[in-house]
N, C-alpha and C positions, 0 to 999 in steps of 0.2 A: 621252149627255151633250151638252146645246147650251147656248150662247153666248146671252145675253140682255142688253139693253144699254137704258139710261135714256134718257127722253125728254128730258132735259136736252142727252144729247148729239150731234139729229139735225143740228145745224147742221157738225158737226164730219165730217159723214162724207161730205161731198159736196165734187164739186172742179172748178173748171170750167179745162178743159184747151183746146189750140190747133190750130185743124180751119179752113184757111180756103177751104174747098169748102161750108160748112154756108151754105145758103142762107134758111133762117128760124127765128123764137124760138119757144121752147114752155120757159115756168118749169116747172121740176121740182118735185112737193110732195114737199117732204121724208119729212113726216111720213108719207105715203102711200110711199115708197119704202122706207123701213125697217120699214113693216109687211107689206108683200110679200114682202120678204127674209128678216125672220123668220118669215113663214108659212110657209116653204119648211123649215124645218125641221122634222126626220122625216120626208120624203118623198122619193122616187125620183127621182135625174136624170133617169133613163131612157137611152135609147138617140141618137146623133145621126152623122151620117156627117159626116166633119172631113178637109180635107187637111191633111198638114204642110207644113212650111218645105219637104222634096226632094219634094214632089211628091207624095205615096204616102199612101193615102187609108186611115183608120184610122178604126175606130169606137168613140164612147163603152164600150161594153159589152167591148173588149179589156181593158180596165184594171181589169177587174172582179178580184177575190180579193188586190188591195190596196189603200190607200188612197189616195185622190186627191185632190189640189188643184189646185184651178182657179180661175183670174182671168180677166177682160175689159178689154184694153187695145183704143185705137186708135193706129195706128203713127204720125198725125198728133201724137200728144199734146204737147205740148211742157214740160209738168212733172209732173204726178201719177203720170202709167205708168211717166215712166223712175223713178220714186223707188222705187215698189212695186215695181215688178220690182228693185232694187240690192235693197231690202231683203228679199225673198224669196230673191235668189241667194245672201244671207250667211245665212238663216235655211237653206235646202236644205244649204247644205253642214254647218251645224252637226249638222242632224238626219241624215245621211247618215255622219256620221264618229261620233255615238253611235247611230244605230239601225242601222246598214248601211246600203251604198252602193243595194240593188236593195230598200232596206225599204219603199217607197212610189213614188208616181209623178205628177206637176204638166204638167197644161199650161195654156197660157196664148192664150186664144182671139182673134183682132178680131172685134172687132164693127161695122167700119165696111166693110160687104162690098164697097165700090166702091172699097174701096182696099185693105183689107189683105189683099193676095193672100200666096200663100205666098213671093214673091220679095219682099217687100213684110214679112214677118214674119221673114223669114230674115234681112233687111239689119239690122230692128228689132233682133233679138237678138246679131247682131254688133255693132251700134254702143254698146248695152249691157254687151258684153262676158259674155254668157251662152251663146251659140251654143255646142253642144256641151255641153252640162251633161249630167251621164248622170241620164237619167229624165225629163229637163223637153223638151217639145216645143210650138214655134210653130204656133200653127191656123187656117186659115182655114176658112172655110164659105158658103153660100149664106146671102141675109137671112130667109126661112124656115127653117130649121135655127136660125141664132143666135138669132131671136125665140121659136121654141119652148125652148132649150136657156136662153134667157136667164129665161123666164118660170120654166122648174121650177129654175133657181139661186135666184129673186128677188132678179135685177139687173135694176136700172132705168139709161137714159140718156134724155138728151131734147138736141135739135138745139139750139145757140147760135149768134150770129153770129161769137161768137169759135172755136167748139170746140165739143162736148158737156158739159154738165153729167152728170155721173154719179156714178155709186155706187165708192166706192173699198173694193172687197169682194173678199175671197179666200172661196171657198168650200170648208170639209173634207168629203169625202164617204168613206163608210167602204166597205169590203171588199165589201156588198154591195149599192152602188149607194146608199145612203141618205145625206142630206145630212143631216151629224155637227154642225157650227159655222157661222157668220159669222162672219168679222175683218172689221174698219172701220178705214179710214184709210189713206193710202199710205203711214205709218210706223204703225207697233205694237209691241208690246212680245210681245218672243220667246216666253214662255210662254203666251200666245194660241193661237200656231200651236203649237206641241212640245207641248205638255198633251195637246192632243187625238189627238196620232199617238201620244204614249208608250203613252194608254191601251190607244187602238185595239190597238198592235202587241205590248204586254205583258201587256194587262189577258187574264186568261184564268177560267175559271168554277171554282168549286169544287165537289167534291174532284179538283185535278191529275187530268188524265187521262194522263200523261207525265213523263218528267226536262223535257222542253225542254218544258211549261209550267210546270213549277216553274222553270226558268232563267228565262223572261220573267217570270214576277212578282217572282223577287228583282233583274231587271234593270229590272220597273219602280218597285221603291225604291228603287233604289241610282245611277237617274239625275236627277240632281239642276240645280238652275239656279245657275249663280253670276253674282247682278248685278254683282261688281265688274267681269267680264272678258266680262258678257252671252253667256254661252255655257252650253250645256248640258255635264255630264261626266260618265262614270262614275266613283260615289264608291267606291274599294275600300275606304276607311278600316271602310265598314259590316262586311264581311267581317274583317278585321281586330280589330275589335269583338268580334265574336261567336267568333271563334276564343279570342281572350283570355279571354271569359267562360267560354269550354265546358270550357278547360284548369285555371281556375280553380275551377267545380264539380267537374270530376274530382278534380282535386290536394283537394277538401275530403273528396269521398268518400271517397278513397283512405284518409285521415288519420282519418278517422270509424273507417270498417273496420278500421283497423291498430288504433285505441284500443279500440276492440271486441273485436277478436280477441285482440286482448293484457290486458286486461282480466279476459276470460274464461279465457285460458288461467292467471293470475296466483288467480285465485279458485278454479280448480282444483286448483291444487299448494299451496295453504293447504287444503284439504279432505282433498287426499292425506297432510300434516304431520300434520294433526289425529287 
């Protein structure tokens, strides 16, 4: 399942943030940056050696057998990163309190390697007020690593005098390394991101190989979006539903059979008179 998005709306995904260390201009082409991004779909992160915020050097390929999202902030940013990171910290925890807390895993890379070390991504995600999110970690990396790992996401930046222009993109990648979606913009609308982890983490093949794949497919109809409160839920009403129906076909059989058997026994004892 991938994300595909109209050429009406390339002007919408691009954000120019606040870096006053950038020393020269290079315009970004849009239109060429959302075709890189969606080329990247269906294909392999791959592999990348990443430090975190404590220090402790972890590789792309750990996170493999669930699914992963992953963004590119710079800790300079002055408005588009802190937005997308608030609005990913409310989306994680919606999906975390209906999928489970360990049901997936987010991190969040810089890509400005002359600055955002991991003391540098740690402060980021304190001032944000994400530090500590279970699942989500701050990453630094070498500019080799982030150019390779940026090219197989298809995220584009380009140097501004104000900042970098970039790509305001979260990338879904699935269980085995495969990049699943694109989200655009550093606000979205929550079934963007959930859609594509329900499926991942419920959707399972037919005929059930298990109870607990027959649990995740009725857990993935029965989680639902509700725009009044912009939260995902689990609906039991559905459950409740189908109890009342079953009880309801029974109670008619039951009723059939009783008229049946009484029926016959009544056409019986007129046969036995006669």
């Amino acid at each position: 399942m991938t994300r595909r998005i109209p050429t009406l709306l390339l002007a919408a995904l691009l954000t120019l943030g606040a870096y006053p260390g950038a020393a020269s201009e290079t315009e970004l082409d849009e239109k060429q940056a959302v075709t890189l991004s969606q080329a990247a779909l269906g294909k392999s992160i791959g592999d990348a050696r990443l430090t975190d915020a404590s220090g402790r050097t972890v590789h792309l390929s750990d996170y493999r057998d669930k699914p992963l999202v992953m963004n590119f902030i710079y800790t300079s940013c002055a408005h588009s990163c802190g937005v997308m990171t608030l609005m990913l910290s409310d989306a994680y925890e919606n999906a975390r309190d209906v999928f489970g807390l360990n049901s997936f895993n987010a991190v969040t890379i810089g890509f400005d390697t002359a600055n955002d070390t991991p003391e540098r991504m740690r402060a980021y995600a304190r001032k944000q007020g994400v530090e500590g999110t279970p699942g989500w970690r701050f990453m630094s990396t070498d500019s080799d690593t982030v150019n390779k790992l940026m090219a197989a996401a298809g995220f584009t930046y380009a140097p501004s005098p104000k900042g970098f222009d970039h790509m305001d993109q979260v990338t879904v990648i699935d269980a085995k390394g495969i990049i699943n979606t694109q989200i655009y913009g550093a606000t979205f609308e929550k079934p963007l991101l959930m859609e594509p982890l329900k499926e991942m983490l419920f959707g399972t093949p037919r005929p059930y190989r298990s109870l607990e794949d027959l649990i995740k497919k009725v857990r993935l109809f029965c989680t639902l979006y509700d725009p009044k409160t912009d939260r995902y839920l689990f609906d039991y009403s559905l459950f409740i539903q189908i109890a009342v129906g079953l009880m309801i076909i029974v109670a008619v059989i039951v009723f059939l059979a009783r008229e049946l058997i009484g029926g016959g026994q009544s056409h019986n004892r007129k046969e036995r008179s006669v």
